[in-house]
KEVEXTI-826851 format. One record per residue: x, y, z of N, C-alpha, C in turn; residue in one letter. Coordinates in steps of 0.1 Angstrom, whole numbers. Each point is the difference from the previous one (the first is absolute). Example, Ala and Ser with C-alpha at 12.3 -4.5 7.8 and 13.67 -1.06 7.14 Angstrom:
! residues 2
REC    n.c1    n.c2    n.c3   ca.c1   ca.c2   ca.c3    c.c1    c.c2    c.c3   aa
REC     132     -57      78      -9      12       0       9      12       0    A
REC      -4      11      -7       9      11       0      -8      11       8    S
//
This chain:
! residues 256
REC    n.c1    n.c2    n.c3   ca.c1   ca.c2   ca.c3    c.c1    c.c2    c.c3   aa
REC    -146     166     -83      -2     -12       9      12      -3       8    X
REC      -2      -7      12       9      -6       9       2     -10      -1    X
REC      14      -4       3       9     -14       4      -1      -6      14    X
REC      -6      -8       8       1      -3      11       1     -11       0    X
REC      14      -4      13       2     -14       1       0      -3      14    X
REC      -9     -12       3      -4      -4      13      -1     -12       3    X
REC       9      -3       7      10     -15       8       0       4      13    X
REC       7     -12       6      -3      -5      12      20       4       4    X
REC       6       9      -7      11       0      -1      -3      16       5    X
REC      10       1      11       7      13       7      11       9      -4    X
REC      -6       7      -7      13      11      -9      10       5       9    X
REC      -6       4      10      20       1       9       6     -12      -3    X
REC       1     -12      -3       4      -8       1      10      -4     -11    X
REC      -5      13     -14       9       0     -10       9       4       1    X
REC      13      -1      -9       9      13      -1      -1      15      -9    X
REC      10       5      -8       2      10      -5      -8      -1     -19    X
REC       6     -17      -3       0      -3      -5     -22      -6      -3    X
REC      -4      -3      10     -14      -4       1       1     -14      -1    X
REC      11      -3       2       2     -22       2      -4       2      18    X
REC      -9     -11       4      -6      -4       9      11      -8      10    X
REC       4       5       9       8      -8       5      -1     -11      11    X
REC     -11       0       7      -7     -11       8      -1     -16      -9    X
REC       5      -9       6      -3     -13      -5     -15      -6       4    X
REC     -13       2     -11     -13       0       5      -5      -9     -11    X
REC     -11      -9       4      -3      -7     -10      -5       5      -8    X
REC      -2      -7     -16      -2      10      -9     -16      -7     -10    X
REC      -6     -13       5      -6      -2      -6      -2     -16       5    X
REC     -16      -6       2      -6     -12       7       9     -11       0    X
REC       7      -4     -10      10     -14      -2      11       0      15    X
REC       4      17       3       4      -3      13       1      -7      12    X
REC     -14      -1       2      -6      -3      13       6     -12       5    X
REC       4       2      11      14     -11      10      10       2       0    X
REC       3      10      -8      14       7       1       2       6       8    X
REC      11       6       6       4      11      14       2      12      -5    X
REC      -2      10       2       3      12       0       4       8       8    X
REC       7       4       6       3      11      13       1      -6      11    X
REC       4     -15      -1      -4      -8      10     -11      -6       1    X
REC     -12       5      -6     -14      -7       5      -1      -4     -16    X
REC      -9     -10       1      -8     -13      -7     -11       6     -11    X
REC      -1       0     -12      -9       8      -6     -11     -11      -3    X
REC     -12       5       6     -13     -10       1      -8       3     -10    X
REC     -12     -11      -2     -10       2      -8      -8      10       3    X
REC      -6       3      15      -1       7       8      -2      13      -6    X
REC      16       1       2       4      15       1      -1       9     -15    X
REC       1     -15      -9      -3       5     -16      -8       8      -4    X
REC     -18     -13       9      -8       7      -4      -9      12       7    X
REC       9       4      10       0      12       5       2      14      -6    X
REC      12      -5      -8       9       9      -9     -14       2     -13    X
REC      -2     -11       1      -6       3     -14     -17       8      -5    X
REC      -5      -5      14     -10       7       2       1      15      -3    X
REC      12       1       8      -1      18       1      -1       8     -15    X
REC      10     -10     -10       2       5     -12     -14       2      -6    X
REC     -10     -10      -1     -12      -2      -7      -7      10       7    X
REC      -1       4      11      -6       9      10       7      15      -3    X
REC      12       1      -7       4      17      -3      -9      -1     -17    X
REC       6      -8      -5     -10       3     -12     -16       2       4    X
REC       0      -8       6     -23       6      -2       1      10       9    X
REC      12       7      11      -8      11       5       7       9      -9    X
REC       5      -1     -14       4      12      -8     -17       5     -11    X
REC       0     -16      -3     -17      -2      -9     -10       6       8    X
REC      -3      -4      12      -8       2       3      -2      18       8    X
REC      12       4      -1       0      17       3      -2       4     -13    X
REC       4      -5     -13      -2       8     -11     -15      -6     -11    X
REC     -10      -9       9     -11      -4      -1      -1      -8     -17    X
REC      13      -4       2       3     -12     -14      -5     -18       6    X
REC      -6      -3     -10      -9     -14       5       8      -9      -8    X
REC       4       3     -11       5     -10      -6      14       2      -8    X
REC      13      -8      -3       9      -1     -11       0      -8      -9    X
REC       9       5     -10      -1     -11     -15      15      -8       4    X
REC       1     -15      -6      13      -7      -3       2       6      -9    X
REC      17       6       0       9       4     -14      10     -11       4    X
REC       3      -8     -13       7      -6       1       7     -12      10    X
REC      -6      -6      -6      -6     -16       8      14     -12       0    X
REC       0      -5       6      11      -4      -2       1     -14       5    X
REC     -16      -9      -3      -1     -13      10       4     -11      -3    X
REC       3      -7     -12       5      -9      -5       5     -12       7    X
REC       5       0      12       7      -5       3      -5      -2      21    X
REC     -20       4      -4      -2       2      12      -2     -15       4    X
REC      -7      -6      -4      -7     -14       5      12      -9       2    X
REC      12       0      -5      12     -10       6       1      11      12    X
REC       0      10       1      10       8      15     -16      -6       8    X
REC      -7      -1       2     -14      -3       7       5     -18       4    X
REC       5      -4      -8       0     -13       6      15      -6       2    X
REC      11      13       1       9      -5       4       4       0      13    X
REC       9     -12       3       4      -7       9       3      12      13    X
REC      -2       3      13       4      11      11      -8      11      -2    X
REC      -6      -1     -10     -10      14      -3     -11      -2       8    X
REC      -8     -12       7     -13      -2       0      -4      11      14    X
REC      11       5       7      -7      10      11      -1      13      -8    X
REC       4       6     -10     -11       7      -8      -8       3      -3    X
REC      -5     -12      -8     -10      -6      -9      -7       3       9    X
REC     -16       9      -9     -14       1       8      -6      -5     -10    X
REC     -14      -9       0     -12      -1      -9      -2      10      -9    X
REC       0      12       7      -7      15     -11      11      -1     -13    X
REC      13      -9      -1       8       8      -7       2      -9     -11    X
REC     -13     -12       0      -3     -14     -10     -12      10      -6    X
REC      -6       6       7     -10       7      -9      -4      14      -6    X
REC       8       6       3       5      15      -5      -1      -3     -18    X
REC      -4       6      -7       2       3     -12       8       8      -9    X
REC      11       0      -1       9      13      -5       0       1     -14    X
REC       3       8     -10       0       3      -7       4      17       0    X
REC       7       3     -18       5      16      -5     -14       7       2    X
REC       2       9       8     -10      12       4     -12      -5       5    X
REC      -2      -7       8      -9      -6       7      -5      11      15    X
REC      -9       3       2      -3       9      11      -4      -6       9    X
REC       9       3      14       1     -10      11      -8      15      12    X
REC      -9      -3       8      -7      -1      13      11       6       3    X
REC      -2       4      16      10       0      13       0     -19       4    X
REC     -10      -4      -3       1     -12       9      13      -7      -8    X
REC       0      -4     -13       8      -4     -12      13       3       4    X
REC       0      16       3      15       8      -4       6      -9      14    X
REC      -3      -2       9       5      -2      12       3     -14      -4    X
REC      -2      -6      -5       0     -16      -3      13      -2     -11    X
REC       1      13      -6       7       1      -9      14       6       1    X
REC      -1       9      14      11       1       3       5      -7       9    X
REC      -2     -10       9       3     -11       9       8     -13     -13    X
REC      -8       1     -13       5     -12     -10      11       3      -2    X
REC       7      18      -3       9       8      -6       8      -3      10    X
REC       0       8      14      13      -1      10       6     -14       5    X
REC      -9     -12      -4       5     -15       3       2      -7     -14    X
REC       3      10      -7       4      -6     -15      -4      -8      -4    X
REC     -13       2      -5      -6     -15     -10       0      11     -14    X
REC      -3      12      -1      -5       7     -10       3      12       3    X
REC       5      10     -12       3      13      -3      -9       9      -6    X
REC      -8      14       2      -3       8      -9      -1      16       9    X
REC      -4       2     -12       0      15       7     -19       3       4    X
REC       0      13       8     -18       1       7       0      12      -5    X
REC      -6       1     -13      -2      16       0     -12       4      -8    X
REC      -2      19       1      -8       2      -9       6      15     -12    X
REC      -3      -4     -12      11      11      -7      -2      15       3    X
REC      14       2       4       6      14       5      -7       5      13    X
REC      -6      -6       8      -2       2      12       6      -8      14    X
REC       3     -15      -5       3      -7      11       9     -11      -1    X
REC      14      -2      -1       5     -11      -1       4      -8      11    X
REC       0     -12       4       3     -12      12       9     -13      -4    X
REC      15       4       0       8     -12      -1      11      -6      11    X
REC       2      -9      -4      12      -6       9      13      -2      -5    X
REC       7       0       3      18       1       0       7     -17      11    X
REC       9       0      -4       7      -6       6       2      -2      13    X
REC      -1     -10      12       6       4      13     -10       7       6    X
REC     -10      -2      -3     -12       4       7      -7      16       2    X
REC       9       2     -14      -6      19      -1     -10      -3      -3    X
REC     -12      11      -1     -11       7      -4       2      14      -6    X
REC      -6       6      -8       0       8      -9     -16       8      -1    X
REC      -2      13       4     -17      -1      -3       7      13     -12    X
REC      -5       5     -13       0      10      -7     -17       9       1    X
REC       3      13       5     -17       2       1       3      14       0    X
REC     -14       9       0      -1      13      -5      10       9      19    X
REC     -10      -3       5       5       2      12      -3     -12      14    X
REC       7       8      10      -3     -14       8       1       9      16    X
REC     -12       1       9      -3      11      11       1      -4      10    X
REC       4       8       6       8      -2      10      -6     -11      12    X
REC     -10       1       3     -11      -7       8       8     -17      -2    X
REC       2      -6     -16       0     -12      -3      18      -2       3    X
REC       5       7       0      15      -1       3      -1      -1      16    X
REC      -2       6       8      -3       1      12      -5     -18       6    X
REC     -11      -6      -9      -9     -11       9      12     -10     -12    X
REC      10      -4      -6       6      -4      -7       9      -3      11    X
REC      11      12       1       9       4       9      -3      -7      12    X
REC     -11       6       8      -3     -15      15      -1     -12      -2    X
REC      -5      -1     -15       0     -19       3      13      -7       4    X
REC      12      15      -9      17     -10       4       7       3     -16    X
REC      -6       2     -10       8       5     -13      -2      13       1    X
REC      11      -3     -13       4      15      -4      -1       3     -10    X
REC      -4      13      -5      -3       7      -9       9      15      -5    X
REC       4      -4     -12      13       6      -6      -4       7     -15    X
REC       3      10      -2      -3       5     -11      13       3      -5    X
REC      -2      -7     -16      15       1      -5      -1       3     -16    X
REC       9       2      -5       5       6     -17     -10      -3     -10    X
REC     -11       7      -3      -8      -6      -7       4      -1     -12    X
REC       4     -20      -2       2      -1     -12      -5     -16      -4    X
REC     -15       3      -2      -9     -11      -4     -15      12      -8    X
REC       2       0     -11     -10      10      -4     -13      -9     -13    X
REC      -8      -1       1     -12      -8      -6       6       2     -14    X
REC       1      13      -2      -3       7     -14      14      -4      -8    X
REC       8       0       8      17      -5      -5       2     -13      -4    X
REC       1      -2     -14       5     -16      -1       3      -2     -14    X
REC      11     -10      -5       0      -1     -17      -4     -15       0    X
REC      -4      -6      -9      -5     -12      -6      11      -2      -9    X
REC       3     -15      -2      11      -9      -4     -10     -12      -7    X
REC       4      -6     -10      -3      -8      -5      13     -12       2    X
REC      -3      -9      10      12     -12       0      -6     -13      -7    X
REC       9       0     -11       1     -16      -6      10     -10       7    X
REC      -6     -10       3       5     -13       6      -2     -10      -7    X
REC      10      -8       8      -1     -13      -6      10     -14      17    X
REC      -9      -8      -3       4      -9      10      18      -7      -6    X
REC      10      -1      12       9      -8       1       1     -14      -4    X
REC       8      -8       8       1     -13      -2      -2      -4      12    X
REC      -2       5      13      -9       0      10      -9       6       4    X
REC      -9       6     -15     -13       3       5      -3      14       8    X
REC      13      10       1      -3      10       1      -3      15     -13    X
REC      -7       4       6      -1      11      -8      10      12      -4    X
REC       3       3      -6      15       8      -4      -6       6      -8    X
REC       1      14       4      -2      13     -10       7       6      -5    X
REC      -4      -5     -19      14       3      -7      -1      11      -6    X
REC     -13       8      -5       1      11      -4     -12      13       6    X
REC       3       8       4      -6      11       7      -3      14     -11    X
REC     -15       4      -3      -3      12      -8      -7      11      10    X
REC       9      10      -1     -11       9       8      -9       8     -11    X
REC     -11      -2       9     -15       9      -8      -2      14       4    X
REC       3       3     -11       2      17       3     -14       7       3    X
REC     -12      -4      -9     -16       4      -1     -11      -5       7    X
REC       8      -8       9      -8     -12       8      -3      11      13    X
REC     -11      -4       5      -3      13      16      -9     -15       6    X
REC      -7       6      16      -3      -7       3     -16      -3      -3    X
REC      -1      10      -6     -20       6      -3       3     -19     -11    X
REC       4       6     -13       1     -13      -9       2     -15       9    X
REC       8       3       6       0     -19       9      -7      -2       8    X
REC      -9       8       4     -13       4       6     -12      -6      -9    X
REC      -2       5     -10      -8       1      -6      -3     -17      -8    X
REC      16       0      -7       4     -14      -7      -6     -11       9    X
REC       1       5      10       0     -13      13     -14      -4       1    X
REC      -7      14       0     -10      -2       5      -7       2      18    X
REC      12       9       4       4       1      14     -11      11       4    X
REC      -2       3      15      -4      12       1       3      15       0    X
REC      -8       6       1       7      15       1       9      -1      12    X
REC      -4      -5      12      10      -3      14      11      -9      -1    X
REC       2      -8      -6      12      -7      -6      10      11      -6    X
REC      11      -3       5      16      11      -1       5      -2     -11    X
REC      -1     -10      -8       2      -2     -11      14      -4      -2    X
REC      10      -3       4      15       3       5       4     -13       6    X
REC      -7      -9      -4       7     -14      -2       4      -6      -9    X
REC       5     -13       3      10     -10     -10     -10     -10       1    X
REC       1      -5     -11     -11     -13      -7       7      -5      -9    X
REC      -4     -19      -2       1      -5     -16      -6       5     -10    X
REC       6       0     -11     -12      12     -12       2     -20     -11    X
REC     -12      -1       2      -5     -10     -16      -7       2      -8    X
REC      -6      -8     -10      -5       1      -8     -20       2       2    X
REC       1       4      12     -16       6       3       6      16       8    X
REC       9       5       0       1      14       4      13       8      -7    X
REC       3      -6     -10      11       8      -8      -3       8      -5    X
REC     -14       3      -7       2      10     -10      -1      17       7    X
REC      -2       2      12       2      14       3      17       0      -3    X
REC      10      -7      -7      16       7       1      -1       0     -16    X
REC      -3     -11      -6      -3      -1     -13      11      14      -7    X
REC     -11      12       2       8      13      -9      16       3       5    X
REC       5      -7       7      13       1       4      11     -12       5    X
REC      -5      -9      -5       6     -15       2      -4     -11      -9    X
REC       8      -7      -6      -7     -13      -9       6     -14      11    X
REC     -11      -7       5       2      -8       8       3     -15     -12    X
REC       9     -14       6      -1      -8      -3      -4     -12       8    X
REC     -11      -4      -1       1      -6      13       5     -13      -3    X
REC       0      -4     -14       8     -18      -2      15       1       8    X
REC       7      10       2      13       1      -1       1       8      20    X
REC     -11       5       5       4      10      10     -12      -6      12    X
REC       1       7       8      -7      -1      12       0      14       3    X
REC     -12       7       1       3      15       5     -10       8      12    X
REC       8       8       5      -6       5       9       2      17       4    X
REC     -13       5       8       5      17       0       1       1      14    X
REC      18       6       0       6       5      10      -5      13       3    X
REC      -6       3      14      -1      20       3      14       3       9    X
REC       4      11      -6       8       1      14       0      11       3    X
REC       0      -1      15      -3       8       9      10       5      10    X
REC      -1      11       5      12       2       8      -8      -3      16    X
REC       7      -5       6       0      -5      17      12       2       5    X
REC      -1       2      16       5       6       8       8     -19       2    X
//
């Protein structure tokens, strides 16, 4: 499989090094700020941003994929960013009624809704299907697509809209990952602090798959709370306490 990364960022523009040296906005909170001299608009955002949602479905829709799973969800904290204060040119109606949830199979119509939520930061996850298709985001307004291949036709109508498309070190692999068992426990301000870490040597993703209850298209290669309604798939290699712990399973993964 391939690594491709596709931004709105101009690779001559790097150095030797691959640090980006243009001062360019890097993400929606900007907007009103100056750049290069000119004024970065809402405008011009959602300009920007179309194109992104528009390279992904002309990747799906050349490789005649209708739908992805959420891996690794990460909303918690959506419904305050929805009604926080400067956010409201955002904010669409579709995104009070979207349903998310772990391995949930989202439409094209969905995914698009879902990546518009992702690049204006209300919510994090990954769009995929196992070992054929992964879709994440990075920092600073990268894009990430992991897929079997990607033809040349779709690089081409990508490339006119105004990004760019970069093939680089593949080192994001489905099948690659170790599982951690972290016990926590809250501070004296209520943070979570992980005090002790067990890596699972026998743990794969088929089992946290399975345990979960997830689909065969679910990557299995996430991090979740583990309680007392989904502990016992570690059971043969961990004795949990839960009067004394708070615990959770770390996957880790390698990313670019």
């Amino acid at each position: 499989m391939i690594n491709i990364r596709i931004t709105k960022y101009d690779p001559n523009n790097r150095n030797s090094d691959g640090h980006y040296l243009l001062d360019e906005w890097t993400c929606p909170s900007e907007v009103g700020k100056y750049f290069n001299g000119a004024e970065f608009t809402q405008s011009e955002y959602f300009e920007v941003e179309v194109k992104y949602i528009n390279a992904v479905i002309e990747y799906l829709d050349s490789e005649s994929i209708s739908y992805l799973r959420v891996v690794d969800l990460e909303s918690r904290f959506l419904q305050d960013s929805l009604s926080e204060k400067g956010k409201e040119w955002l904010v669409c109606e579709e995104f009070y009624h979207i349903d998310l949830y772990e391995d949930k199979k989202l439409e094209l119509a969905q995914i698009k809704i879902v990546i518009k939520m992702i690049l204006r930061g209300f919510l994090w996850c990954r769009l995929e299907l196992n070992e054929k298709f992964s879709l994440r985001f990075g920092w600073d307004y990268y894009m990430y697509i992991y897929c079997i291949s990607l033809k040349v036709s779709v690089i081409k109508k990508i490339s006119e809209s105004g990004l760019f498309v970069e093939e680089l070190e593949n080192l994001y692999d489905m099948k690659r990952c170790d599982f951690y068992i972290q016990a926590c426990r809250p501070d004296e301000d209520g943070n979570i602090l992980v005090e002790e870490e067990t890596l699972l040597k026998n743990m794969t993703r088929e089992k946290i798959k399975q345990g979960l209850g997830l689909s065969k298209e679910h990557t299995g290669n996430h991090s979740f709370n583990i309680t007392s309604e989904n502990y016992t798939m570690f059971q043969d290699e961990f004795e949990f306490k839960f009067s004394d712990y708070e615990y959770c399973l770390y996957c880790d993964k390698i990313y670019i």
